[in-house]
SEDREN-538433 format. One record per residue (C-alpha): residue number from 1; residue in three letters; x, y, z. Coordinates in steps of 0.001 Angstrom, whole numbers, always signed. Example, Ala and Ser with C-alpha at 12.3 -4.5 7.8 and 13.67 -1.06 7.14 Angstrom:
BEGIN
<num=1; residuo=ALA; X=+12300; Y=-4500; Z=+7800>
<num=2; residuo=SER; X=+13670; Y=-1060; Z=+7140>
end
This chain:
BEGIN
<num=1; residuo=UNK; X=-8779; Y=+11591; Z=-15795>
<num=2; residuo=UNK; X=-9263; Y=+11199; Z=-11838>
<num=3; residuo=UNK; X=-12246; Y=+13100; Z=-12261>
<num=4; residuo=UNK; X=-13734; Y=+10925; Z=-15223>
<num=5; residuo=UNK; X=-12164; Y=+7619; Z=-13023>
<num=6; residuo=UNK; X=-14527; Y=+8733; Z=-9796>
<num=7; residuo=UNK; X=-17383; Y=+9166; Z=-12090>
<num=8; residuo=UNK; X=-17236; Y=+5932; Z=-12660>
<num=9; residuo=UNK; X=-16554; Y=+4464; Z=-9945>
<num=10; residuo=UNK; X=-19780; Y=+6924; Z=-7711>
<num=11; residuo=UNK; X=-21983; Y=+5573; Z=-10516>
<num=12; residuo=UNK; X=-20826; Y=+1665; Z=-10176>
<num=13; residuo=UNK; X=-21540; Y=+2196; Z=-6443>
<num=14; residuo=UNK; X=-24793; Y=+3580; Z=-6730>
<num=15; residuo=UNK; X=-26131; Y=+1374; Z=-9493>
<num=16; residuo=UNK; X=-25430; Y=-1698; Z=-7395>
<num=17; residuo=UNK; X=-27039; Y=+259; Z=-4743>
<num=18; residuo=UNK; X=-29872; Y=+1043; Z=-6377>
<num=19; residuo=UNK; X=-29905; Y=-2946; Z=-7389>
<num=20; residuo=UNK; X=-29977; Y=-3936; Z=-3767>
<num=21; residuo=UNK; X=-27104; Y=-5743; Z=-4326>
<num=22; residuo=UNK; X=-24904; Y=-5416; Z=-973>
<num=23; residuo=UNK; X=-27875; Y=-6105; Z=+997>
<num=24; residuo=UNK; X=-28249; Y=-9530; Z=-1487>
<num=25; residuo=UNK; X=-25417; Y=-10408; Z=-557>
<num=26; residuo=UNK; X=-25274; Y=-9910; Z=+3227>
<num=27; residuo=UNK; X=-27204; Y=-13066; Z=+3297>
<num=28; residuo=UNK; X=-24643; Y=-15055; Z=+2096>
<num=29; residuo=UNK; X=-21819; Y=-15385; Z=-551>
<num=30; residuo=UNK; X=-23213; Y=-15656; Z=-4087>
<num=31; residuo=UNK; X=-22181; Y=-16356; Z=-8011>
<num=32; residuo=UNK; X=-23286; Y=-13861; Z=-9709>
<num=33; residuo=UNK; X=-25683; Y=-16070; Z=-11757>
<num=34; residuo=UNK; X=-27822; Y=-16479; Z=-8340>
<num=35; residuo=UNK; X=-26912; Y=-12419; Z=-7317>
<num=36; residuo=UNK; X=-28894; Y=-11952; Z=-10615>
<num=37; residuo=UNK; X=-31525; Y=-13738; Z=-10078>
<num=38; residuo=UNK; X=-32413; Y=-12192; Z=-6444>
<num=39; residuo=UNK; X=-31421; Y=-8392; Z=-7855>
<num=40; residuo=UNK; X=-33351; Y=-9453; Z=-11273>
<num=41; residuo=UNK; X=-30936; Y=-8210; Z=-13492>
<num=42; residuo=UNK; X=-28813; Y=-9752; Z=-16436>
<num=43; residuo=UNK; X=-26101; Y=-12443; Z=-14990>
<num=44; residuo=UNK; X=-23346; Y=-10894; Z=-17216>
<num=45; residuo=UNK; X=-23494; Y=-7122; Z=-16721>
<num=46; residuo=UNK; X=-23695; Y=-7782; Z=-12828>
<num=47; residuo=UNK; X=-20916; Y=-9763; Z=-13074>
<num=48; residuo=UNK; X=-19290; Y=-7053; Z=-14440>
<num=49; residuo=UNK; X=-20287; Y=-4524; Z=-12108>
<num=50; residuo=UNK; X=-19525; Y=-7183; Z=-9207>
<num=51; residuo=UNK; X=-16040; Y=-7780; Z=-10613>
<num=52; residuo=UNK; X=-15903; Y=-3451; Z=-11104>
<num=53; residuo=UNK; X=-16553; Y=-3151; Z=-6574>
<num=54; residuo=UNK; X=-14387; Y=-6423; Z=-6095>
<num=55; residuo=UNK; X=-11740; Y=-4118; Z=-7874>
<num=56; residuo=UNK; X=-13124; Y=-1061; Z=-6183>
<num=57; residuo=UNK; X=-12982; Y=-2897; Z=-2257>
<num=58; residuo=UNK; X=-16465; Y=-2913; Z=-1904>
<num=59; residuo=UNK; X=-16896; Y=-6720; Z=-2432>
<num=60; residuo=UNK; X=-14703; Y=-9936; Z=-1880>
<num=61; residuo=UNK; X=-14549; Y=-12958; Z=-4847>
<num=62; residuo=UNK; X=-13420; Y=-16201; Z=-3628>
<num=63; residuo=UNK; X=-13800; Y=-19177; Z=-6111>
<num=64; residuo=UNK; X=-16172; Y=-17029; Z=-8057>
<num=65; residuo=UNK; X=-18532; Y=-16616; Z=-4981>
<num=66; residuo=UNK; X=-18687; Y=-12750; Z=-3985>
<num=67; residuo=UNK; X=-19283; Y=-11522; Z=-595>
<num=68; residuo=UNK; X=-19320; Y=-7600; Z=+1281>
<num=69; residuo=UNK; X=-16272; Y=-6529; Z=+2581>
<num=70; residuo=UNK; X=-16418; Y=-5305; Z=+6309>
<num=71; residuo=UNK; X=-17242; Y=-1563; Z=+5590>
<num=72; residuo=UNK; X=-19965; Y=-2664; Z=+2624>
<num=73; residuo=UNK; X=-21819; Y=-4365; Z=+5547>
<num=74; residuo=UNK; X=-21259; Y=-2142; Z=+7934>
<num=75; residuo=UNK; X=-22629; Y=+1043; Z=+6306>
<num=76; residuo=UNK; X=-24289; Y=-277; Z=+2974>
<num=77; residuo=UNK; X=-27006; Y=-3037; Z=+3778>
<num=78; residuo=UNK; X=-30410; Y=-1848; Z=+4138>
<num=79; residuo=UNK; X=-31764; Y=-2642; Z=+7676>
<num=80; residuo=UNK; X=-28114; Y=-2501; Z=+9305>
<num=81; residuo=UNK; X=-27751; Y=+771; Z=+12237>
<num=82; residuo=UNK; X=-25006; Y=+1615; Z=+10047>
<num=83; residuo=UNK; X=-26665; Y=+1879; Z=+6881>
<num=84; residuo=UNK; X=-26026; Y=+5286; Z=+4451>
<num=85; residuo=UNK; X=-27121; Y=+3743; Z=+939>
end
């Protein structure tokens, strides 16, 4: 089951990688309705997969606006010294 579980969680990671979706939200804290819209993807299943790194660590929700946490930042916004997306 761990095995299956960090499956899951590597491909979560580098979908919302691949979206661009910590460096959409290094600009500023976002609903996922307007993450969507920058990341063009469907408003519901990146909710989902927001909700999935909030869970994760990856991301912070406060009143429904998500933000990086320190290390997603640090080490997975394009552009940043520390970036290793």
């Amino acid at each position: 089951m761990k095995l299956a579980a960090g499956f899951r969680e590597s491909k979560i990671i580098l979908a919302a990688n691949e979206l661009n979706l910590f460096t959409a939200l290094s600009e500023k804290q976002l609903l996922p309705s307007e993450a969507a819209e920058k990341v063009q993807v469907d408003a519901r299943a990146l909710a989902i997969i927001m909700d999935a790194l909030t869970a994760m660590g990856f991301l912070i929700k406060e009143n429904d606006l998500y933000r990086n946490t320190e290390a997603a930042e640090k080490f997975l916004v394009k552009g940043k010294p520390g970036y290793n997306g």
